[in-house]
C-alpha positions as CSV (number, residue, x, y, z in Angstrom):
1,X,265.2,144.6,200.2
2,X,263.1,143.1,203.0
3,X,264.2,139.8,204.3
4,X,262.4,136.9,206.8
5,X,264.2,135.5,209.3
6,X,264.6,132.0,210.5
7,X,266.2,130.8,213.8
8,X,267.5,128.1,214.1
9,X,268.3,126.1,217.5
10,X,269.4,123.1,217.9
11,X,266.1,121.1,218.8
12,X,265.1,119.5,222.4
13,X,262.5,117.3,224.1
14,X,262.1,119.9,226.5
15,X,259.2,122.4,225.8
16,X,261.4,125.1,227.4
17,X,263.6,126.0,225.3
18,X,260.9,126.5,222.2
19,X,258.9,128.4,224.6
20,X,261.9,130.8,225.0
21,X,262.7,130.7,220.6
22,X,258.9,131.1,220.0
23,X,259.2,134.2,222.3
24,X,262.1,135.8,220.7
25,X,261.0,135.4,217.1
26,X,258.0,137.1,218.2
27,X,259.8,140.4,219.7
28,X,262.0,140.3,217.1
29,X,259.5,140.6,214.0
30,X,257.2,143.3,216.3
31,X,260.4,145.3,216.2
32,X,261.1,144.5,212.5
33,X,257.6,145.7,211.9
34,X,257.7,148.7,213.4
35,X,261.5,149.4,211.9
36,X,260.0,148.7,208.1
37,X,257.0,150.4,208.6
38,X,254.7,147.4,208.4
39,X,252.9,148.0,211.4
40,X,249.7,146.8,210.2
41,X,250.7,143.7,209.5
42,X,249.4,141.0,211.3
43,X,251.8,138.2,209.6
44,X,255.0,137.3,211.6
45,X,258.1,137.9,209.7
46,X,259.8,135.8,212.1
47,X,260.1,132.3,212.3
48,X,261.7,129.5,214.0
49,X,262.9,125.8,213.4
50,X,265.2,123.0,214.4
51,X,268.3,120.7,213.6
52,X,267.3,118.0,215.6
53,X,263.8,116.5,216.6
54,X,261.5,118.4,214.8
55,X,258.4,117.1,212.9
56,X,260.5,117.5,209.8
57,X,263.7,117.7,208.5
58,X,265.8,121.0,208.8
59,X,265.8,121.4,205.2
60,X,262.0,120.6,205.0
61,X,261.8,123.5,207.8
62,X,263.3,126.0,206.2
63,X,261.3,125.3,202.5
64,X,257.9,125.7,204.5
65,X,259.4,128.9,205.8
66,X,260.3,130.0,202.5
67,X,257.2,129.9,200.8
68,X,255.6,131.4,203.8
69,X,257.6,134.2,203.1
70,X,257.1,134.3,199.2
71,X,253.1,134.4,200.7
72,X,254.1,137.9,201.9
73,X,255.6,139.0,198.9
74,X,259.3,138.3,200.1
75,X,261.6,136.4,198.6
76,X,264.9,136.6,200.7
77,X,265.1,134.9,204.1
78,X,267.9,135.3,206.8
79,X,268.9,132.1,208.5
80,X,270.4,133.0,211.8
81,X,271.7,129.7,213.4
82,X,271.0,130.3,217.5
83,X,274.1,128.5,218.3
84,X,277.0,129.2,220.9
85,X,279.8,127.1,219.1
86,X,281.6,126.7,215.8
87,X,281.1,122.7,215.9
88,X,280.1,120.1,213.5
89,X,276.3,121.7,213.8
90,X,277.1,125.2,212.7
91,X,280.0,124.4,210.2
92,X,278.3,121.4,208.5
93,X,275.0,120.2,209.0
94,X,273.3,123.3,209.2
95,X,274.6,125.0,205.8
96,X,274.2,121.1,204.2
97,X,270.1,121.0,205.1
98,X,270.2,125.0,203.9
99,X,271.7,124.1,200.6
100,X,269.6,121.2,200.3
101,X,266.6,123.3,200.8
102,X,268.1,126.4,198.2
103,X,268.0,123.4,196.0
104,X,264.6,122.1,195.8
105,X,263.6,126.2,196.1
106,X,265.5,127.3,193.1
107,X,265.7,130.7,192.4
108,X,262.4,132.0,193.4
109,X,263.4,133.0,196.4
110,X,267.2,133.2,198.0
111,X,268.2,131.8,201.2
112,X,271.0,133.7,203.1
113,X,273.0,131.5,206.3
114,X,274.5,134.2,208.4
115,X,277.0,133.5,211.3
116,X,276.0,131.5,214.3
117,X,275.4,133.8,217.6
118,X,278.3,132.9,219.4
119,X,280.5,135.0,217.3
120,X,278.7,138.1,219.2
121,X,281.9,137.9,221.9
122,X,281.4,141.3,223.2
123,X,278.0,141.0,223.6
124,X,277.7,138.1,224.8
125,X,280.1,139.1,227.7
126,X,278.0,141.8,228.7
127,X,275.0,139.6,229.2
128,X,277.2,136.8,231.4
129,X,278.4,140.3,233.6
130,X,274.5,141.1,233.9
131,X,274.3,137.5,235.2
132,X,277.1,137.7,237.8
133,X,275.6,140.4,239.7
134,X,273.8,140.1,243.4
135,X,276.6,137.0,244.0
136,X,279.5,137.7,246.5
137,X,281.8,135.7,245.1
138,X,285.8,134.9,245.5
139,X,285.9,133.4,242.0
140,X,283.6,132.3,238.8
141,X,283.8,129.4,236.6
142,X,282.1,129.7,233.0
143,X,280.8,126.4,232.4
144,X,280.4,125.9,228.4
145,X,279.2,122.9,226.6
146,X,282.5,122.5,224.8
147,X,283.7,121.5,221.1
148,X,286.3,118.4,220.6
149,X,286.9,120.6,217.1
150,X,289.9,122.2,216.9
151,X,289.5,125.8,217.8
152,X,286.0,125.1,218.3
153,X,286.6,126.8,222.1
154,X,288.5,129.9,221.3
155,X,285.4,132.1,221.8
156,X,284.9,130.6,224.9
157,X,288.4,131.4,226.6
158,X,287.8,134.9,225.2
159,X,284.8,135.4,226.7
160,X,286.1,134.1,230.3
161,X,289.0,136.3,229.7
162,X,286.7,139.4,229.4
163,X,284.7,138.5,232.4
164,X,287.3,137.4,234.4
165,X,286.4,133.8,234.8
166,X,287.8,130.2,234.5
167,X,287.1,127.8,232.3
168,X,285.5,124.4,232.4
169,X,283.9,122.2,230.0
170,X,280.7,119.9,230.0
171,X,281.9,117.6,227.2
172,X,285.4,117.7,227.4
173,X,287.9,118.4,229.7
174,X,288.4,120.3,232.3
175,X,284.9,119.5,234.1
176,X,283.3,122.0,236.2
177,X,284.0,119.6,239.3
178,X,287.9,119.3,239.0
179,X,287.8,123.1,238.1
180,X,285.9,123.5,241.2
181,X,288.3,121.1,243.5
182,X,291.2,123.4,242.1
183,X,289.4,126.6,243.2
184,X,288.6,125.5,246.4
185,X,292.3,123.9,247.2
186,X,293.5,127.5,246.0
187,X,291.8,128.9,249.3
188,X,288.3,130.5,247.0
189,X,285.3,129.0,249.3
190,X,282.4,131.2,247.2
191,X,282.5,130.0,243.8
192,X,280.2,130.8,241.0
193,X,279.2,129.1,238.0
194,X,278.1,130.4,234.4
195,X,276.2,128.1,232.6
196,X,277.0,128.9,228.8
197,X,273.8,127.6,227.2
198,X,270.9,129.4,226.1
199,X,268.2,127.7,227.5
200,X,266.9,126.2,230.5
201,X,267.1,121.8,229.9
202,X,267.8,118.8,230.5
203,X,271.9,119.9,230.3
204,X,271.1,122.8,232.6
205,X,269.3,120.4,234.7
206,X,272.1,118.3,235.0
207,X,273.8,121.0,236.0
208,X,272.3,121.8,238.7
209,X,272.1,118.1,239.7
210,X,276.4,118.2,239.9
211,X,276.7,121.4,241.6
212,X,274.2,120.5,244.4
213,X,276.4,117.0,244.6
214,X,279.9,119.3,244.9
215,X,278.0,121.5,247.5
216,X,277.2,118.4,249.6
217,X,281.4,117.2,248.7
218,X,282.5,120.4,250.4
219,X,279.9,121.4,252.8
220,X,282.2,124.1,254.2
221,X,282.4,126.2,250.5
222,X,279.7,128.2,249.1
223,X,279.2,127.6,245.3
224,X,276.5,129.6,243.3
225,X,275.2,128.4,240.5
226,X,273.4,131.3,237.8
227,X,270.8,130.8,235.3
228,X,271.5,130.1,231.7
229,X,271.4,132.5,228.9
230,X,267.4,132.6,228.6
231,X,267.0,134.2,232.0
232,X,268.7,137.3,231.2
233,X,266.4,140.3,230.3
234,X,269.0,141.7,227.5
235,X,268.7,138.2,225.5
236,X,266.1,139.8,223.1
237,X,267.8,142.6,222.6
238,X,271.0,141.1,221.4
239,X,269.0,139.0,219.0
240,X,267.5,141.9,217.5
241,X,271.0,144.1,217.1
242,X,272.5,140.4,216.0
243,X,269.5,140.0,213.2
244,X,269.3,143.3,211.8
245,X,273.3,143.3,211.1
246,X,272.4,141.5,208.6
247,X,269.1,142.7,207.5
């Protein structure tokens, strides 16, 4: 059976990250078009919506979607949450507003909530090793939003494990600057920093606002800050093998 898909991201007031969604829904149903054989069709069977400040509610969202997709004829649609972490976004409010919508849709069509993109570990690690290359560095820090959940930050100390990096936290502790101070008191002057988030922002912007303020702290280290998910040329590719698992 032929499915739709909708990504979902969390939502922003920055253009940026919707430019980067819109573009990835778009290589992802010209690749699903030319899988199924639909190459004629000039229809997108990709689309895209958000948690948090959108036009509409989530659940709103996903109905438009839905009846989009019964317009084509198909009446299943994959919900693919474009989310890093297991917290209260992925594990409640997302599958609330998708059974809210399942609710007003009835059984016309069937809505199917798939697991959130972070679970794609290995994956995911071999995009953050893309990243790291070109920087002569002593030591890296992968520098992840962070869950107060419990758990909700196993994935991330995996991942650090399998690139060989340590930890630090934008929300909770450890913060990248006291994982930085340790770094540097250990005798590591170049120091690099993942940022574990998708897409360029206001976080990422921060960010780089905090590094540039450690740099000036210790004028004598070298710390190298890389771009976020979005800027790596392997992103689309893992969102298409990530979508059609489940297609």
């Amino acid at each position: 059976m032929l499915s739709t898909v909708l990504l979902v991201s969390h939502g922003s007031r920055d253009r940026r990250p919707q430019l980067v969604v819109n573009r990835l829904a778009q290589q992802l149903s010209d690749r699903l078009k030319v899988e199924k054989g639909w190459n004629g069709l000039t229809d997108s069977l990709v689309g895209s919506a958000v948690l948090e400040l959108g036009p509409t509610p989530l659940s709103v969202q996903i109905q438009q979607f839905a009846k989009y997709s019964l317009s084509l004829g198909i009446n299943r649609v994959q919900i693919l949450p474009l989310f890093l972490l297991p917290g209260v976004h992925v594990r409640e409010d997302i599958p609330t507003e998708v059974e809210l919508a399942q609710k007003f849709l009835g059984r016309e069509i069937q809505l199917e909530l798939q697991p959130y993109l972070g679970r794609e570990v290995n994956q995911l690690a071999r995009l953050l090793e893309g990243l790291k290359r070109g920087y002569y560095v002593d030591a890296w820090v992968l520098l992840s939003h962070g869950s107060r959940r419990a758990g909700g930050n196993e994935a991330i100390a995996d991942i650090a494990d399998k690139i060989k990096a340590a930890v630090a936290y934008w929300s909770v502790p450890p913060h990248v600057e006291s994982r930085v101070e340790e770094l540097l008191e250990a005798g590591y002057d170049r120091i690099g920093i993942l940022p574990y988030f998708l897409f360029s922002g206001r976080t990422t912007d921060a960010i780089a606002d905090v590094v540039a303020n450690l740099g000036d702290r210790f004028p004598h280290s070298q710390l190298h800050l890389t771009p976020p998910l979005d800027h790596s040329t392997h992103l689309g590719d893992l969102i298409c093998t990530w979508a059609k698992s489940y297609l």
